[in-house]
C-alpha positions in Angstrom: 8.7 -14.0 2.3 7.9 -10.2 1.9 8.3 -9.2 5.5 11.6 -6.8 5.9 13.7 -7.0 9.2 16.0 -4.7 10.7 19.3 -6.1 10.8 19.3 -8.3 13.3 20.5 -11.4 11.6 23.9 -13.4 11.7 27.1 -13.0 8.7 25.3 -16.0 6.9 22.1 -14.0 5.4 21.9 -12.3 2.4 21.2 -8.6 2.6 19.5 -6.7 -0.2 21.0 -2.7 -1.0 18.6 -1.3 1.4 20.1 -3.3 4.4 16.9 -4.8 5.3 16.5 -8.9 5.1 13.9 -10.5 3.2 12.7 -14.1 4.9 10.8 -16.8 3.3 7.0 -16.1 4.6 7.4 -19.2 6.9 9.2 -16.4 9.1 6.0 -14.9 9.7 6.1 -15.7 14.0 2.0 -15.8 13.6 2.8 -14.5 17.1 -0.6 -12.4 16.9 0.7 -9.2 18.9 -0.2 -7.0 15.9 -3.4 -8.1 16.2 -5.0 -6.2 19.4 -2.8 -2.9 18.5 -4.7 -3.0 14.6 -7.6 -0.4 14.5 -9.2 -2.3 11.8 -9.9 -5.6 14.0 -10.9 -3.5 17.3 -13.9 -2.3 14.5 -14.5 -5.7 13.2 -13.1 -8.3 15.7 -12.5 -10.4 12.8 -8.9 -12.5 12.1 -9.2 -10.8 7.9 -9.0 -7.6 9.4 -5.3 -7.8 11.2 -2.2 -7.7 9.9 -1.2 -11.1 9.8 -3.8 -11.8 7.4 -2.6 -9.2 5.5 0.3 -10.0 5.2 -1.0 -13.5 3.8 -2.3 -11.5 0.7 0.6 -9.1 0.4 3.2 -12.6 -0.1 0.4 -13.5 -2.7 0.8 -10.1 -4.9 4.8 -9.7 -4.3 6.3 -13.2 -4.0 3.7 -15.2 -5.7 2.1 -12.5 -8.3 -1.2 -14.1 -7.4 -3.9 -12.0 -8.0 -5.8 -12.3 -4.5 -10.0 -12.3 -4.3 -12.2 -9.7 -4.2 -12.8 -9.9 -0.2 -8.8 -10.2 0.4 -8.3 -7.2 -1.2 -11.0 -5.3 0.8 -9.7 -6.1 3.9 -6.1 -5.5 2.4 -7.2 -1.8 1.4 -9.3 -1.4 5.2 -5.5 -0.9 6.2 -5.4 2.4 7.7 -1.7 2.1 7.3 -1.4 3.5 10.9 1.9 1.4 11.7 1.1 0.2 15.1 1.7 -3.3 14.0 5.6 -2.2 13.2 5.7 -1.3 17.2 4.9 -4.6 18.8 6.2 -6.7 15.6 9.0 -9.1 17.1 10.9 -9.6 13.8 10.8 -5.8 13.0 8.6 -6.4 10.2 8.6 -3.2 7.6 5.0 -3.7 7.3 3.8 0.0 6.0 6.8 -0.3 3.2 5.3 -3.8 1.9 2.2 -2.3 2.0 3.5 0.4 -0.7 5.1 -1.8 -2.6 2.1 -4.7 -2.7 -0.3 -1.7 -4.4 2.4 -0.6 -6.6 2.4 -3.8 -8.1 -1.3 -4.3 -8.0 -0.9 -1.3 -9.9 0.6 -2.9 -12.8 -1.3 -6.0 -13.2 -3.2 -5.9 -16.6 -6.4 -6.6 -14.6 -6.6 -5.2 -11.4 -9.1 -6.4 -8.9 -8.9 -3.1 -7.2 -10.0 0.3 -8.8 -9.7 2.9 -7.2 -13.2 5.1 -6.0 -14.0 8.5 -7.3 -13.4 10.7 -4.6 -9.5 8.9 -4.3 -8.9 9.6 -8.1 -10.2 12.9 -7.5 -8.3 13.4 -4.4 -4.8 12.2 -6.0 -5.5 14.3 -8.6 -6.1 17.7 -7.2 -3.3 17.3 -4.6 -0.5 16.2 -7.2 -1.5 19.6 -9.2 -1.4 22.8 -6.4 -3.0 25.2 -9.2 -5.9 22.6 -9.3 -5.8 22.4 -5.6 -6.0 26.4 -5.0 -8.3 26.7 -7.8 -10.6 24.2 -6.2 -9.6 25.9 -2.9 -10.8 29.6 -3.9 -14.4 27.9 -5.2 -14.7 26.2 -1.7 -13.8 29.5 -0.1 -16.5 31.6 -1.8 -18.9 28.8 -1.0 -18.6 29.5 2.5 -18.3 33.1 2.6 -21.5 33.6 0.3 -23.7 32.2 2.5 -24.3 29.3 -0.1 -23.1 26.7 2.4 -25.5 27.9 4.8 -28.0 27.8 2.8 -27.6 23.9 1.0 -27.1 23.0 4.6 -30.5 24.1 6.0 -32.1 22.8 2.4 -31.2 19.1 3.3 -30.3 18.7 -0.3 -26.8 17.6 0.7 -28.4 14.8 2.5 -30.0 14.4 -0.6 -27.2 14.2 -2.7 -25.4 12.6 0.3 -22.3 15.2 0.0 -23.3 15.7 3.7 -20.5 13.6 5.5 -17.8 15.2 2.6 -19.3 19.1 3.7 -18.3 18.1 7.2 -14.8 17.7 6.5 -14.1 20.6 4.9 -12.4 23.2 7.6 -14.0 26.2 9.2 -12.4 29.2 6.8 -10.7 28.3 3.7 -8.1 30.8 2.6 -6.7 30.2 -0.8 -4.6 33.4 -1.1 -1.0 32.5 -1.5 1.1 32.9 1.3 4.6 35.8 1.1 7.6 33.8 0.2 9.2 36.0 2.7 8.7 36.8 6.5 11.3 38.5 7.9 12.0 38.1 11.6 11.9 41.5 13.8 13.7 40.0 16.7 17.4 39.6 16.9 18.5 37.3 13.7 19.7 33.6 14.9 19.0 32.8 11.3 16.4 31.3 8.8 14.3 28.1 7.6 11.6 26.7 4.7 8.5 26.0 6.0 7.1 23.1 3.8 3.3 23.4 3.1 2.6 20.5 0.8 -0.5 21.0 -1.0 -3.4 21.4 1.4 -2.1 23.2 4.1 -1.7 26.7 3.0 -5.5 26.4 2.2 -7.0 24.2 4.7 -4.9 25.0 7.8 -3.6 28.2 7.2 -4.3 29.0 11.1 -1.1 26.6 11.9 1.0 28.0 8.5 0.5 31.4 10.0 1.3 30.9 13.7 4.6 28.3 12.7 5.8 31.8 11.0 4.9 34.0 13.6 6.7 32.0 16.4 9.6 31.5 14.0 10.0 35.0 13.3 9.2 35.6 17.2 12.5 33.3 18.4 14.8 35.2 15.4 14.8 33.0 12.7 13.5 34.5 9.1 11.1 32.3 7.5 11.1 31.2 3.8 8.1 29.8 1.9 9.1 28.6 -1.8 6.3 28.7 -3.9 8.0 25.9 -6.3 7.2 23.2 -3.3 4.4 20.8 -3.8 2.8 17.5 -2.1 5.3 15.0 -0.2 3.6 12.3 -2.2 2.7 10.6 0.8 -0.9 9.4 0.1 0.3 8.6 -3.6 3.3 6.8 -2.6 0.3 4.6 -0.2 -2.4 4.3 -2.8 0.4 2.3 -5.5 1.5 5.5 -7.8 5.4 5.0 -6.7 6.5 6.6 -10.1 3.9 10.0 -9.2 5.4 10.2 -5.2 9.0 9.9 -6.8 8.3 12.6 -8.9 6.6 15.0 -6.1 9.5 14.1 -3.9 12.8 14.6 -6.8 10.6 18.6 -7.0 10.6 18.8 -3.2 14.0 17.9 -2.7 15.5 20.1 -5.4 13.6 23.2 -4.5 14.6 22.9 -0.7 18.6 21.8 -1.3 18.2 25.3 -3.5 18.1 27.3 -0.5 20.6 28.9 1.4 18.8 27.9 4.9 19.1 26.5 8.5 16.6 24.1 8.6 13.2 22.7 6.4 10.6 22.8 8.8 7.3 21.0 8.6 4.2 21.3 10.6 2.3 18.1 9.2 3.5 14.7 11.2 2.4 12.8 8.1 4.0 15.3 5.5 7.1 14.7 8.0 7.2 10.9 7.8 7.6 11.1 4.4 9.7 13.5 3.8 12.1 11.8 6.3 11.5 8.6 3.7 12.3 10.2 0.7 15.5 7.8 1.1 13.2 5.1 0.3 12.2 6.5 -3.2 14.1 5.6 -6.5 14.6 9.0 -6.8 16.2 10.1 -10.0 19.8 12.4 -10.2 20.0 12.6 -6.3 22.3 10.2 -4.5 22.7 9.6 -1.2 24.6 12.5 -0.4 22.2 14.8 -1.9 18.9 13.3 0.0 21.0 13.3 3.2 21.6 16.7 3.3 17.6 17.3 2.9 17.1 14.8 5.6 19.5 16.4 8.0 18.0 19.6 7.9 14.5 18.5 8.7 12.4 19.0 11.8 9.3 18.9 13.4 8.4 22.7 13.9 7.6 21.7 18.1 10.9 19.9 17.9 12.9 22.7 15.9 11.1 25.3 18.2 12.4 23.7 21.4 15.6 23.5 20.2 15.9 27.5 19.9 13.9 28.4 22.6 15.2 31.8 23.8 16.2 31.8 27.3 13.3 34.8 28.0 10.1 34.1 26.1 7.0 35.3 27.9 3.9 33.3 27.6 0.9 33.9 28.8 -0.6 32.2 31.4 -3.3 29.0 30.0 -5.2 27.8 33.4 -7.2 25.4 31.1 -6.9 21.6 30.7 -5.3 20.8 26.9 -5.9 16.8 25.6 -3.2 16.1 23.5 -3.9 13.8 20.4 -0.6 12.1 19.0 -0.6 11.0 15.2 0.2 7.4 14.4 3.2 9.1 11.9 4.4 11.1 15.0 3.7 8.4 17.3 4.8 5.3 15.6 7.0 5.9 13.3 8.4 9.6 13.6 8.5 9.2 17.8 8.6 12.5 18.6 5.6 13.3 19.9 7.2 14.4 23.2 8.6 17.4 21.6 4.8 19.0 21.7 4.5 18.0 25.5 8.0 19.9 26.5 6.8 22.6 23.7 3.6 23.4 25.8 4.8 22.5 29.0 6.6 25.7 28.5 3.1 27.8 29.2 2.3 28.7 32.7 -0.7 27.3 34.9 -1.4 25.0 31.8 -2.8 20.8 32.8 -1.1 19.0 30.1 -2.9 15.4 29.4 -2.4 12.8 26.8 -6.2 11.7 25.0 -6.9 8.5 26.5 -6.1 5.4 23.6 -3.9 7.5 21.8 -2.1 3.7 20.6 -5.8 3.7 18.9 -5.5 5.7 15.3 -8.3 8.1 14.7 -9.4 6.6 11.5 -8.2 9.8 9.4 -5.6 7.8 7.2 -4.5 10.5 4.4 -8.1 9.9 2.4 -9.1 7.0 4.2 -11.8 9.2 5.6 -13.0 10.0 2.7 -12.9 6.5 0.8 -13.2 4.2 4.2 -16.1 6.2 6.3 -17.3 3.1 7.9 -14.0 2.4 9.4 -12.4 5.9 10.0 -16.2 7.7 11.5 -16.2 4.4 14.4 -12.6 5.5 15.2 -12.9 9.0 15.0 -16.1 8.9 17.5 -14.2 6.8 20.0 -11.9 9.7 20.0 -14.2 12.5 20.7 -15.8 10.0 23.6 -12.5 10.0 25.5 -12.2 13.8 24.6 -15.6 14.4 26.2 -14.2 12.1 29.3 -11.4 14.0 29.3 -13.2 17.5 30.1 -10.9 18.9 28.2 -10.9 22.3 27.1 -8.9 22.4 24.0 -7.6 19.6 21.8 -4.1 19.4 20.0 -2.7 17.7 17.0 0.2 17.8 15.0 -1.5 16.7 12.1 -3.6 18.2 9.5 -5.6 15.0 8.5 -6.0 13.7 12.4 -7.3 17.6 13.0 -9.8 17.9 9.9 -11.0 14.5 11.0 -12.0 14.9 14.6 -12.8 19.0 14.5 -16.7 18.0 13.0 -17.2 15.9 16.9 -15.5 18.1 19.1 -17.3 21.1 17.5 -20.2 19.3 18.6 -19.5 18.7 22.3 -20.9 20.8 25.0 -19.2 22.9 25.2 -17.5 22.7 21.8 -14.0 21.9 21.8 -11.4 23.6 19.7 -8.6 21.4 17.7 -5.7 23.0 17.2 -1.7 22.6 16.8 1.0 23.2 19.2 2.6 25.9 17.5 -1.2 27.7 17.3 -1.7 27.7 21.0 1.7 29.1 21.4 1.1 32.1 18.5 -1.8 33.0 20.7 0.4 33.1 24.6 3.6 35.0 23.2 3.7 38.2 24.6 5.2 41.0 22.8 8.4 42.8 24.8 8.5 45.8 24.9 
């Protein structure tokens, strides 16, 4: 059928150029281990919300270009795309790939069954276009340093307009200034690195921007942030517009093989994942070569961090008990989420414990919790429960969507619990030397 599988096959198959085998859909196992590992059917307990139906309507737009019906193709787009399925899959199934390439081509059809929402063309739209974004970005900032937000909140009128659940999401301090292209390191020079921001993270997470550089510079590596970057494409490549994430990812990768630099460093898991996919893009003028070299210079900031840890780096002292969230891109597909427990095992006094269900996604999705509430709110509160179990005192994420998503319940926990990345919680330990 549709399904891709590592190769794992005999001589006597036929291979396509991307080295991954295409069965007939009988080859489907119907084994049903996706189907308790699917966040989707631990919501709905239904057999339409799992994978292996999914993967019914998927042959139907690819193999058979079948349009499917209305209710397939809602339970096709509940797909959080978390990936957990491709863990537990016994035939290696490529599921989150066929996913891509099913709304690509549902894309096409003259008569799609599926258009998309407002707030998802309106979300596409502002992140493929930065000076949109930052415009948008300054207007948001003023609204919550004026005191409007304030005010509309205790008005009710964005229950009234129900904007209410959208105001929730947006983070605590918006800063749409545009970050130096330059920090120079003050320590002793081991060298320097891009940071890639993608399009909402200089805005919407600048806490995490700002401490990746400052414990960069603090282990001697000078920092580089090129303006010319954009988005990774990720949720565009996920929502069908291939052509749009080839074209983010062709600017991305020219702008970064530019510079005369160490390493590209990302602090987004999800950013990550596709960046480390670009290889899977038709991406015009760059072969193989060219993408490779991108790809072998990319890390994980905890990962890259931990690699040039400096043999004497004091840190303060954290007697506090940290829950650490892992990101279905970090966890399932990426697998380096242990890179964040060696990075903060490195504080003293510190209890270190994995959020219970972190197999479970959070229901954040790239804009899933915007277009899918009813799906990604369920998950998300399961999360702050086991947070609240947990008695934790601070939460961590590597991921800027997973941390938007769940700050609104933990803020709302007694006492409220602070989410926050690695690299932020080890900005604020480093102690100057003297």
């Amino acid at each position: 059928m549709l399904e891709f599988f590592e190769d794992s096959f005999g001589a006597d198959v036929a291979y396509e150029q991307n080295g991954l085998y295409i069965p007939e859909v009988s080859d489907c196992m119907r084994c049903g281990l996706c189907v308790s590992h699917c966040p989707t059917f631990r919501i709905n307990r239904i057999d339409e919300e799992t994978p292996r139906r999914r993967i019914r309507t998927i042959d139907k737009i690819l193999n058979q270009s079948v349009m499917p019906s209305k209710e397939e193709l809602e339970h096709l787009d509940n797909c959080l795309q978390c990936r957990a399925c491709e863990t537990v899959c016994p035939s290696k199934m490529a599921y989150g790939q066929l996913l891509d390439q099913s709304r690509q081509k549902l894309a096409e059809m003259p008569k799609p069954a599926r258009l998309a929402g407002f707030m998802e063309k309106l979300s596409l739209a502002l992140i493929e276009h930065k000076p949109r974004l930052r415009f948008l970005s300054r207007l948001l900032g003023f609204y919550q340093r004026s005191g409007l937000q304030n005010l509309l909140r205790k008005s009710g009128l964005l229950s009234v307009l129900k904007l209410e659940s959208y105001e929730d999401l947006l983070p605590p301090a918006i800063d749409a200034a545009p970050l130096e292209p330059f920090y120079l390191t003050t320590a002793d020079r081991r060298g320097s690195v891009a940071l890639f921001t993608g399009c909402i993270a200089e805005s919407f997470d600048r806490a995490t921007a700002t401490a990746a550089i400052r414990v960069l510079n603090r282990i001697g590596f000078d920092v580089i942030i090129p303006g010319q970057q954009g988005c990774c494409g990720a949720i565009h490549q996920h929502r069908g517009q291939a052509e749009t994430a080839a074209r983010l990812a062709y600017r991305n990768v020219g702008v970064f093989n530019s510079l005369d630099v160490d390493a590209v460093v990302y602090t987004a898991s999800a950013c990550g994942l596709m960046l480390n996919e670009y290889g899977q893009l038709a991406i015009a003028d760059f072969d193989d070569e060219e993408l490779g070299f991108f790809g072998d210079r990319l890390f994980d900031v905890t990962h890259f961090i931990n690699l040039h840890w400096p043999d004497k780096m004091p840190l303060q002292a954290y007697p506090k008990t940290i829950a650490v969230h892992e990101p279905c891109s970090q966890r399932n597909t990426l697998k380096n989420q242990q890179a964040v427990y060696e990075l903060l095992a490195r504080i003293p006094a510190i209890n270190l414990i994995p959020l219970a269900d972190n197999a479970v996604c959070c229901g954040a999705g790239g804009v899933h919790r915007l277009t899918h509430p009813h799906i990604a709110d369920p998950l998300g509160a399961e999360k702050i429960e086991q947070l609240h179990i947990s008695g934790a005192d601070l939460l961590i994420t590597s991921n800027i969507g997973c941390a938007l998503h769940l700050a609104g319940g933990a803020g709302k926990l007694a006492p409220p619990v602070t989410v926050m990345h690695p690299v932020g919680l080890i900005a604020r330990l480093i102690q100057e030397m003297g």
